[in-house]
C-alpha positions in Angstrom: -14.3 -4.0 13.7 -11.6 -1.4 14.9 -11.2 0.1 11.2 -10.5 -0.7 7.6 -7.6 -0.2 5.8 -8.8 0.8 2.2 -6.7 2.3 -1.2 -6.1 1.0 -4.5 -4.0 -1.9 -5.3 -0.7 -1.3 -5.2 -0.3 2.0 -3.0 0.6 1.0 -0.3 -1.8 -1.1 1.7 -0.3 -4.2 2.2 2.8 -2.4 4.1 0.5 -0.7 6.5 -1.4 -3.9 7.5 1.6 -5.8 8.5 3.0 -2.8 10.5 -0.2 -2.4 12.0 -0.2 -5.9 12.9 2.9 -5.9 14.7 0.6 -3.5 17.3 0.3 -6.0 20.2 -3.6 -5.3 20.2 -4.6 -5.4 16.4 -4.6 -8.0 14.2 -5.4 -6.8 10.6 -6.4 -9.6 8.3 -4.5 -9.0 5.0 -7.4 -9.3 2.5 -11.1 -10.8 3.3 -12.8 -9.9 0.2 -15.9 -12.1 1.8 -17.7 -9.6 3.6 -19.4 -8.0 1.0 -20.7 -11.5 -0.9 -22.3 -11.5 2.8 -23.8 -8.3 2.5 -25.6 -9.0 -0.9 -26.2 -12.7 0.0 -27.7 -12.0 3.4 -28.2 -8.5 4.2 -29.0 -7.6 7.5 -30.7 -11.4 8.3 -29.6 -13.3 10.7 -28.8 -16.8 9.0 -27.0 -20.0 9.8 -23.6 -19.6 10.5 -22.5 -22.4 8.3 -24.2 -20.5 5.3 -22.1 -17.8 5.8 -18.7 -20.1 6.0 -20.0 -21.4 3.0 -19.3 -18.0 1.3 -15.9 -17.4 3.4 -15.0 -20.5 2.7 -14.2 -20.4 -1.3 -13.3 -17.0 -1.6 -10.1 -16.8 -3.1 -6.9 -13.9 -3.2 -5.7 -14.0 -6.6 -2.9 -16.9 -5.8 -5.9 -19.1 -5.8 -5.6 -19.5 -1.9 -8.2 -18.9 0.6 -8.5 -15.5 1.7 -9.1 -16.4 5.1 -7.7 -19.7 6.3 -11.0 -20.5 9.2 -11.1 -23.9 10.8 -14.9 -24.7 9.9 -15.3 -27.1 13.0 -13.1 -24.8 15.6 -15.1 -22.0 14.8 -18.5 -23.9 15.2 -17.6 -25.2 18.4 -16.9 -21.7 19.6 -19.9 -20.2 18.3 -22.6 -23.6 18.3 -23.3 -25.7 15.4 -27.1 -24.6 15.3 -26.2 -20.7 15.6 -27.5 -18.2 13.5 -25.6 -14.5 13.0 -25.9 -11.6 11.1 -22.8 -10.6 8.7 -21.9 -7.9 11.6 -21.7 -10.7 14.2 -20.7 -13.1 12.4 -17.6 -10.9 10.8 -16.6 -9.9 14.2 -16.8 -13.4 15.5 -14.3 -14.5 13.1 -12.1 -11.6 13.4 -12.0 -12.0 17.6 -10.7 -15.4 17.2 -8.6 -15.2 15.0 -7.0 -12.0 17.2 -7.4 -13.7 20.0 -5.3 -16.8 18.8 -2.9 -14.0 18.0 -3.3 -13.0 21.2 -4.6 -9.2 20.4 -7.7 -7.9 21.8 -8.5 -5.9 18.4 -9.2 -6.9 14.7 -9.4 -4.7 12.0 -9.5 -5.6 7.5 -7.1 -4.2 5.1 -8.9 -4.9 1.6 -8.0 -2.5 -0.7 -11.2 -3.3 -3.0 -13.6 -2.2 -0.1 -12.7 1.6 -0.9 -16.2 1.8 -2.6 -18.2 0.7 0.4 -17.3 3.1 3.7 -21.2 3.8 3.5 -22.3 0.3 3.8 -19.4 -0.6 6.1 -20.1 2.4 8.4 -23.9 1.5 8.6 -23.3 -2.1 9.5 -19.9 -0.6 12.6 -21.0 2.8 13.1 -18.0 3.0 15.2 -15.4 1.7 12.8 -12.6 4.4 11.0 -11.1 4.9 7.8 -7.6 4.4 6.9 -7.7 5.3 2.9 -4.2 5.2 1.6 -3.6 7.2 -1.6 -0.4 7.1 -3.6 0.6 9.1 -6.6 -1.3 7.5 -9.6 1.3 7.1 -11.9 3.2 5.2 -9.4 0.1 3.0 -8.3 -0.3 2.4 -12.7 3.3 1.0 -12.6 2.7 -0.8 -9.9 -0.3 -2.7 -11.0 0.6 -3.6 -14.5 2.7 -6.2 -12.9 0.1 -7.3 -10.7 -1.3 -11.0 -11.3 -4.6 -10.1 -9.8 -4.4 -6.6 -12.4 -4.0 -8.7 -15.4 -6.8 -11.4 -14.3 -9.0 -8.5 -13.3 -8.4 -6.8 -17.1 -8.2 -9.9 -19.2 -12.2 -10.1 -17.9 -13.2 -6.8 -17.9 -13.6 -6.2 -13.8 -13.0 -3.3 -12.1 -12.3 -5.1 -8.7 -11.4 -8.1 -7.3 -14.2 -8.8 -4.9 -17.0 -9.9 -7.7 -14.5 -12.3 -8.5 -12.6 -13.6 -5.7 -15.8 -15.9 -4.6 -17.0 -17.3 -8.0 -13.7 -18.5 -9.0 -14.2 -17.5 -12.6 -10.8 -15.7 -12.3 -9.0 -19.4 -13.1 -10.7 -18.8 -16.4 -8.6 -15.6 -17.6 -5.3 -17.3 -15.8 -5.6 -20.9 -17.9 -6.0 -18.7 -20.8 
């Protein structure tokens, strides 16, 4: 992991990742939200891999889409059916394919919500930066109250997406 782009919905993120992206040696995935349901499920363990796609796999962005469109045979094949990873390798496994399909040598996560974890995310890539956007908080406010994911996140009382992006309870508040 090359760094993490980090903020607050709605200041500015989402601009910087695709301009980072157009680097020809970093591909920034646009929102995981899966790594830290890793963290809590697994720790530091190394596991089975396909328990861990078996988190990736159902997170969702608030459209209701994947987060992180991974080819569950492809990327067993690559890494071996019977493999076992920790979140670490496993993360950066994912994120070198996928770059390397892109044809970049570097990934790197934009996912505004991961603002409140540098500490674990520095312990698990000692080597990985910080790009925290900030924005004027007025402006960010504005921004937000038009924000799908906002309203989903205040209609049940959550004060980021990432608790709910893998439990899909967030369909709830949106049917309502």
């Amino acid at each position: 992991m090359r760094f993490f782009v980090i903020g607050t919905g709605g200041s500015g993120t989402t601009l910087l990742q695709k301009m980072m992206t157009l680097h020809p040696d970093t591909l920034v995935f646009p929102e995981t939200h899966w790594i830290l349901k890793l963290v809590e499920v697994f720790g530091r363990q190394s596991v089975p891999v396909g328990a861990l796609l078996d988190i990736v796999e159902p997170t969702t962005h608030v459209t209701s889409k994947q987060t992180t469109a991974l080819d569950r045979a492809r990327f067993l094949e690559r890494v071996g059916a019977d493999a076992q990873m920790t979140v670490r390798d496993f993360c950066d496994a994912v994120g070198r394919m996928f770059a390397e399909d892109a044809g970049k040598r570097h990934w790197a996560d934009k996912t505004p919500d991961y603002n409140g974890y540098i500490a674990l995310f520095q312990d698990l890539w000692p080597e990985t930066r910080f790009i925290h956007i900030l924005r004027h908080g007025s402006r960010v406010a504005n921004s937000m109250m038009h924000h799908p994911g906002f309203r989903v996140m205040a209609a049940l009382n959550e004060i980021a997406w990432c608790p709910i992006s893998y439990n899909g309870y967030h369909q709830l508040a949106r049917d309502q």
